[in-house]
Each structure stands twice: as C-alpha cells, then as structure tokens.
C-alpha positions in Angstrom: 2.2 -1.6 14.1 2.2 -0.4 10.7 5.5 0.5 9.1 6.5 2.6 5.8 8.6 0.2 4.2 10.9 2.2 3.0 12.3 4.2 6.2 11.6 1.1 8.1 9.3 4.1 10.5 6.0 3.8 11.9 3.0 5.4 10.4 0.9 8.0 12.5 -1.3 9.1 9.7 -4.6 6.3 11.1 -7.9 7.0 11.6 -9.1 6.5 15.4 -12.2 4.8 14.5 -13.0 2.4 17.6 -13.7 -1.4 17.1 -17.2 -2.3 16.8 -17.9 -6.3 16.7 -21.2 -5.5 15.1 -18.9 -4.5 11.5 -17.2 -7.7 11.0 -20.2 -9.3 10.3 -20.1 -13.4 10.0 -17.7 -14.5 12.8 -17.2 -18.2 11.6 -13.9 -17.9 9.8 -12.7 -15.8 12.5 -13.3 -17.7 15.0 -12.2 -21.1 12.9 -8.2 -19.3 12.2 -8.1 -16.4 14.3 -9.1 -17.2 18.1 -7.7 -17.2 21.3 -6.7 -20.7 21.8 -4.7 -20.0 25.3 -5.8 -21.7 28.4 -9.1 -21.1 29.1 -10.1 -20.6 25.5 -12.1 -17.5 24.6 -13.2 -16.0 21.1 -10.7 -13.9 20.2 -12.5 -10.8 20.2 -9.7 -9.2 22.5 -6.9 -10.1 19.8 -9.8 -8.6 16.7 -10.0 -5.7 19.1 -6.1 -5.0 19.5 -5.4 -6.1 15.8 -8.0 -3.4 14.5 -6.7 -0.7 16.5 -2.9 -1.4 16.0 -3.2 -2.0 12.1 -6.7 -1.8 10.9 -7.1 1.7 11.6 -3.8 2.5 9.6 -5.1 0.3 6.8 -7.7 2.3 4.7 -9.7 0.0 5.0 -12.7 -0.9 6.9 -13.3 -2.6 9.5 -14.6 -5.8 7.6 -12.8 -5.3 4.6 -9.9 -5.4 7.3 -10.9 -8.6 8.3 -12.1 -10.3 5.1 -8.8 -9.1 4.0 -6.7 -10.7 6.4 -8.5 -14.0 6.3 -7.4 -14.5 2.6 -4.0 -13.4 3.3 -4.0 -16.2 5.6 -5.8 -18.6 3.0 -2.5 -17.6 0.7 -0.1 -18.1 3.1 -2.0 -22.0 4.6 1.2 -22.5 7.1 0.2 -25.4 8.2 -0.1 -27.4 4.5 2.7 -25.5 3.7 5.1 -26.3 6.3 3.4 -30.2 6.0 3.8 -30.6 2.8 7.6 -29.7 2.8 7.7 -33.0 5.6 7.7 -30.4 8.7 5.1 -31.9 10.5 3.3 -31.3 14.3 5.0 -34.4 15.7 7.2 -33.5 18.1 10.1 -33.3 15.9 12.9 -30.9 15.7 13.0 -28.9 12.6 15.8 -26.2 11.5 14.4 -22.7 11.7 16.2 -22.1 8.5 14.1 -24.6 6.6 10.8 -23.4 8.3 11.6 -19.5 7.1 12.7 -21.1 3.7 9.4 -23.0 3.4 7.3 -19.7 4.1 9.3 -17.8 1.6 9.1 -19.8 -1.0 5.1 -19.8 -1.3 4.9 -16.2 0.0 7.7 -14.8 -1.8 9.0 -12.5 1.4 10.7 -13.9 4.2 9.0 -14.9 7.5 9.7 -13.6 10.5 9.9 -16.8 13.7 8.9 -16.7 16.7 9.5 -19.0 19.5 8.8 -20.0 23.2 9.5 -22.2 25.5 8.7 -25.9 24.9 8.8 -29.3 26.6 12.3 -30.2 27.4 13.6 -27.0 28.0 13.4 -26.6 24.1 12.9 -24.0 22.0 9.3 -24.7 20.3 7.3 -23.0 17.2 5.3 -20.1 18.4 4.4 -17.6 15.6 4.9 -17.1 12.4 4.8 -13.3 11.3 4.4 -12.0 7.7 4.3 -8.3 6.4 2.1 -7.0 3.9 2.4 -3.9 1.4 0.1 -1.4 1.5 -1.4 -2.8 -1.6 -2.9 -5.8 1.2 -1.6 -8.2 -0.9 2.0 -8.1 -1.8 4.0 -10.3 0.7 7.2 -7.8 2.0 10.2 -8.2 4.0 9.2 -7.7 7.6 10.9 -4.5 9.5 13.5 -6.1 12.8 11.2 -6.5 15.5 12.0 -4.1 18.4 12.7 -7.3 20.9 14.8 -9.9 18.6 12.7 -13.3 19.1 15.1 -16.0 20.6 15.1 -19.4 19.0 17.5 -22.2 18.7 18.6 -23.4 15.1 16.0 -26.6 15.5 12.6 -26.1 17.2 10.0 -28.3 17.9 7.1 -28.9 16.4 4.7 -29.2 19.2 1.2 -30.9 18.0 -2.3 -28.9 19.3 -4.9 -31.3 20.4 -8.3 -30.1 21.9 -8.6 -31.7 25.0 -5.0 -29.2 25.7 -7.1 -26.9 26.5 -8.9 -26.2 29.8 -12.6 -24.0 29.2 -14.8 -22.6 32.1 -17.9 -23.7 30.0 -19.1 -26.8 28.5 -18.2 -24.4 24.7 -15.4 -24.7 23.4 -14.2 -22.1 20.7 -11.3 -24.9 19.3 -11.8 -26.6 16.1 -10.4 -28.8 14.3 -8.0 -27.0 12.3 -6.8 -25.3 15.9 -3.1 -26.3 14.7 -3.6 -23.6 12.0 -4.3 -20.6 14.6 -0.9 -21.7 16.6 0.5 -20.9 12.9 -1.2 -17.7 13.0 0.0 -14.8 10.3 0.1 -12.1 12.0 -1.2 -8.9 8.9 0.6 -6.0 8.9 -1.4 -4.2 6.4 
C-alpha cells in the first residue's frame, strides 16, 4: 500500500492501469532478486503482478520504470552484504533484531521494518526485511506501523538458503545463486 507520509493514510488517487508482463521488458534481474522462491519455485510473476497493482499504479510511474526503479533501490539497500559485512551472517546463528534494524539503517538512512516467522527449533527466524520509499523513489523514509505488528523475538536466526531447499515440478529451476538475497527481499513502497 502506498501511504502519505505525513498523515500516515493511504493514497487513493492511482491509476487502474492493469499489469501487462510484456512492459517490463528484460526479466533477468527480476527473476535473479525478485522471484518466488517458496516451495515449488515459480517466477514471480504473481508477486510483479500484486506488487504493480498495490504500489506501481500509485507510483507515477510506469510499469517498467516501476520495476527498473525498484531494482536499484534494492542494488542501494544489498541486505545481504550489508547485513554480512557487519558479521550477521546466514549460519544458523542468532542475531539481535536490534542490530539487524541498526545495520539497515545505517546504510539506508531510515529504519527497517523486520519481519519474522517461524524457524527450526521453535525459533523465531529472519523473514523480510521491509523499507519505505518517498515519493521522490529514492529517499529511504520511516515506514508507517504495519496494520498486524510482526512478532519476533529479540534474537532470530539466521537461516541459510541452499538450492537443493527447494522442491520444482520441472527439471527448471528459477533459484540462483544469490537466492539468499531474495529471502532479504526490500519490499518498495514507492
């Protein structure tokens, strides 16, 4: 959803322009950080569908430049070097939640909202990271509450993604190697 930042409302002033695959043009980057890695793997273009007509068409923006725009948000943000390089690593580990928001912050200059699900153990693991975006699409801001508080513990794992995790109905698979990136995946409110 796409919210004025200042009253913290939803806009309703978007344009009802209806996803079309055909205006994204070159898929590869798309399907490298943005597809559906859940069990059996798929492209993603359910998730480019709902994430156009939730946000894109509030946007100004087209469909591509939507897209393109996003993709270098996320080339800004790179949560997984981030996160890595401040020694929170895919490992299994438990890291503070704290630190992990602290980490984002600091390279995007806005805080980070966590999400988190269930993990091995009966733990608390790393799920998603959400960031907001200004309407200038490319300010970092301060996320609005989300309308269901996400539960996680003060430490989380830090679950690693490995390919052969996932279970395909065809001999294609969609995962690549940098599939540890998408489970990092900044979702653009723009």
């Amino acid at each position: 959803t796409v919210y004025n930042a200042t009253t913290n409302s939803s806009l309703s002033s978007c344009s009802n322009t209806p996803f079309d695959m055909n205006q994204i043009g070159d898929v590869t980057r798309l399907m490298q950080y943005w597809n559906n890695i859940r069990c059996p793997s798929k492209s993603g273009q359910k998730g480019w569908k709902n994430a156009w007509e939730t946000s894109g068409v509030c946007s100004d923006l087209t469909e591509s430049a939507y897209f393109d725009t996003a993709l270098a948000l996320r080339d800004k943000i790179n949560p997984l070097s981030r996160l890595v390089s401040n020694g929170i690593k895919p490992d299994f580990g438990l890291y503070s939640v704290k630190k992990i928001k602290e980490v984002i912050e600091e390279g995007i200059g806005a805080p980070a909202l966590i999400q988190c699900s269930k993990g091995p153990f009966n733990k608390f693991q790393l799920y998603q990271i959400y960031v907001c975006v200004a309407e200038d699409a490319k300010t970092f801001v301060e996320c609005p509450s989300p309308r269901k508080p996400y539960t996680c513990g003060d430490d989380i794992l830090f679950h690693p993604f490995k390919k052969w995790m996932l279970k395909t109905n065809s001999t294609k698979s969609y995962a690549t190697a940098d599939a540890i990136d998408q489970l990092l995946e900044a979702v653009m409110e723009i």
